[in-house]
C-alpha positions as semicolon CSV with decimal commas, in nm:
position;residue;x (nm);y (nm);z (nm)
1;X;0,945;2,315;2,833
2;X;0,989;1,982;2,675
3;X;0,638;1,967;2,561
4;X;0,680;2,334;2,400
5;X;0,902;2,245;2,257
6;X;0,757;1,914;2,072
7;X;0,435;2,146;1,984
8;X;0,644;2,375;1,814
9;X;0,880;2,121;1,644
10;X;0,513;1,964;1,541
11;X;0,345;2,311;1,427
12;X;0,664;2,329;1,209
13;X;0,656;1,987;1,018
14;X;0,267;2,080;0,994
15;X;0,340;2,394;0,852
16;X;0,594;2,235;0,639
17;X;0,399;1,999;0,494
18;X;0,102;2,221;0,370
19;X;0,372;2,414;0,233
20;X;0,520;2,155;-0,003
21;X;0,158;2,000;-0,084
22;X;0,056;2,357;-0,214
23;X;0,398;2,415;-0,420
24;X;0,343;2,231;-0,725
25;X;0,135;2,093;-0,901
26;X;0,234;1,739;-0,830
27;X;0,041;1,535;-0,590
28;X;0,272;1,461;-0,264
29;X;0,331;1,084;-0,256
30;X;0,166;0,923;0,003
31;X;0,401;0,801;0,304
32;X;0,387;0,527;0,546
33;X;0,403;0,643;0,897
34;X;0,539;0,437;1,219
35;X;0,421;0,647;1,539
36;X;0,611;0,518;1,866
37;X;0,507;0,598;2,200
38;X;0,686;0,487;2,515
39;X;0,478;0,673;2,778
40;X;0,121;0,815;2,940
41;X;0,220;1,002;3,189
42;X;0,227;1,316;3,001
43;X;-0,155;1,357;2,870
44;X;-0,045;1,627;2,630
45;X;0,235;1,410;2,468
46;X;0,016;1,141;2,489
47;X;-0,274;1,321;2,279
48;X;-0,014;1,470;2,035
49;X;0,153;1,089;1,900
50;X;-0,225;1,022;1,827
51;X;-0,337;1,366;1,694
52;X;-0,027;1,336;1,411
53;X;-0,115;0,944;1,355
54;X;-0,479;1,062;1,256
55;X;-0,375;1,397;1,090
56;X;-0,135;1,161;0,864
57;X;-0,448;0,924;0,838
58;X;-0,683;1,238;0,690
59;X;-0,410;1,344;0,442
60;X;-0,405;0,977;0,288
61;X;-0,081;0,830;0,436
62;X;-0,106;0,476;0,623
63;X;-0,013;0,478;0,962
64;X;0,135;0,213;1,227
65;X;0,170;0,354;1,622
66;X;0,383;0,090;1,790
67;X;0,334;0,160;2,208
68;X;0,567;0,006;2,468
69;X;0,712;0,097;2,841
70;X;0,403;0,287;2,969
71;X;0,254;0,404;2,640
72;X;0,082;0,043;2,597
73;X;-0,174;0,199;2,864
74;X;-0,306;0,459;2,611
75;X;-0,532;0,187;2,475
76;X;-0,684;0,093;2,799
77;X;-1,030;0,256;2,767
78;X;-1,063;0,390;3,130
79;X;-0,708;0,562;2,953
80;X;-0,905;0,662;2,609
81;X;-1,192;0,818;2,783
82;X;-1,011;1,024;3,029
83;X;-0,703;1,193;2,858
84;X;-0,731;1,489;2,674
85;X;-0,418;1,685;2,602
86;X;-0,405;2,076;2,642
87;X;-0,387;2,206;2,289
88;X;-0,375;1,840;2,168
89;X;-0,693;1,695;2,223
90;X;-0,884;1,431;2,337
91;X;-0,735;1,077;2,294
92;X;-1,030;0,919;2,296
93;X;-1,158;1,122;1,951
94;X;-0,795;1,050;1,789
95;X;-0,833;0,667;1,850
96;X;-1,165;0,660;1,714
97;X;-1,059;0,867;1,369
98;X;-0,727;0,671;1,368
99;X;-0,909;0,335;1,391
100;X;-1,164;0,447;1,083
101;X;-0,874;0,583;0,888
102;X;-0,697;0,220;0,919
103;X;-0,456;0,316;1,094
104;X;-0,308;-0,018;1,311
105;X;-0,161;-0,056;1,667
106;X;0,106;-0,247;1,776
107;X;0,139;-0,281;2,161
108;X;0,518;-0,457;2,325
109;X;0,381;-0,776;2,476
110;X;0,662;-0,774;2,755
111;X;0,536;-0,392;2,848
112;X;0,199;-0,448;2,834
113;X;0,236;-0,846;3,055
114;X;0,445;-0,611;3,338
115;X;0,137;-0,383;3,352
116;X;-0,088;-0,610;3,369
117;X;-0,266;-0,592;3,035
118;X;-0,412;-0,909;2,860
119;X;-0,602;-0,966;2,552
120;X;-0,927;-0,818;2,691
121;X;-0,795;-0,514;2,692
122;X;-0,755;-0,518;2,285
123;X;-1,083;-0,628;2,212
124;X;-1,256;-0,525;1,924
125;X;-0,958;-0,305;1,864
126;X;-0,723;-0,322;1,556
127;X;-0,452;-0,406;1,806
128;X;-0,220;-0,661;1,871
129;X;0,080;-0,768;2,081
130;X;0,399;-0,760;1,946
131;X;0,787;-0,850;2,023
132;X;1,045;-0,629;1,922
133;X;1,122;-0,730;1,611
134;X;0,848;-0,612;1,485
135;X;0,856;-0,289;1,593
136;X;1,211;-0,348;1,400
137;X;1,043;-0,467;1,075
138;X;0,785;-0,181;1,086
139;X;1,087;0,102;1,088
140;X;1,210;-0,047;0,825
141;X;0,921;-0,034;0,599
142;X;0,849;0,308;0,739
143;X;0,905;0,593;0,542
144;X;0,889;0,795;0,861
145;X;0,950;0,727;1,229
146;X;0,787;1,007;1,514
147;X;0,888;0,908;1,892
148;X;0,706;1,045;2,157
């Protein structure tokens, strides 16, 4: 119900959006987006924080996605090859068009060191390991925040 909920809530801003960006004549301004996810274990959740990190990427906004708790395991790849959302996608295709759009990924060190992660499992990925206060620093240069 949760997740209904969140695709509706999502449809809405979407909707929303395209709205405003076809009422004037005015370009929209271009927003900076932070994207936090604190879990994996729900695959269409999961797929949805990355889906509106590269749908904000293809409209022209710049994009952060700051992952703690379990969420730092969404850039494992054995994780980004196997999770596809229903309705939401496949993870693995987000990451790829988020990564070409620029978009950058902060992962909690402290989450990621209690799962066992280390910094082979960031390579050749614009990723890297962060404390909290960053994660502080990027809401506040954030012109929007999206928890999922």
């Amino acid at each position: 119900m949760k997740t209904y909920y969140t695709l509706i809530a999502f449809i809405l801003s979407i909707a929303s959006m395209q709205a405003q960006s076809n009422s004037g004549t005015t370009p929209a301004r271009k927003l900076t987006f932070l994207i936090h996810v604190t879990q994996s274990q729900d695959p269409t959740r999961a797929a949805l924080a990355f889906l509106v990190a590269k749908t904000a990427l293809d409209e022209g906004h710049t994009v952060n996605l700051f992952l703690a708790g379990d969420g730092v395991k969404l850039l494992q790849d054995e994780t980004l090859n196997q999770l596809t959302g229903l309705g939401t996608g496949n993870l693995r295709e987000h990451y790829d068009a988020i990564v070409k759009g620029n978009g950058r990924f902060y992962l909690s060190g402290n989450s990621a060191k209690a799962r066992g992660m280390t910094a082979a499992d960031l390579k050749d990925k614009p990723a890297e390991f962060a404390l909290p206060t960053v994660l502080i620093r990027l809401a506040t240069e954030s012109d929007r925040l999206f928890t999922y």
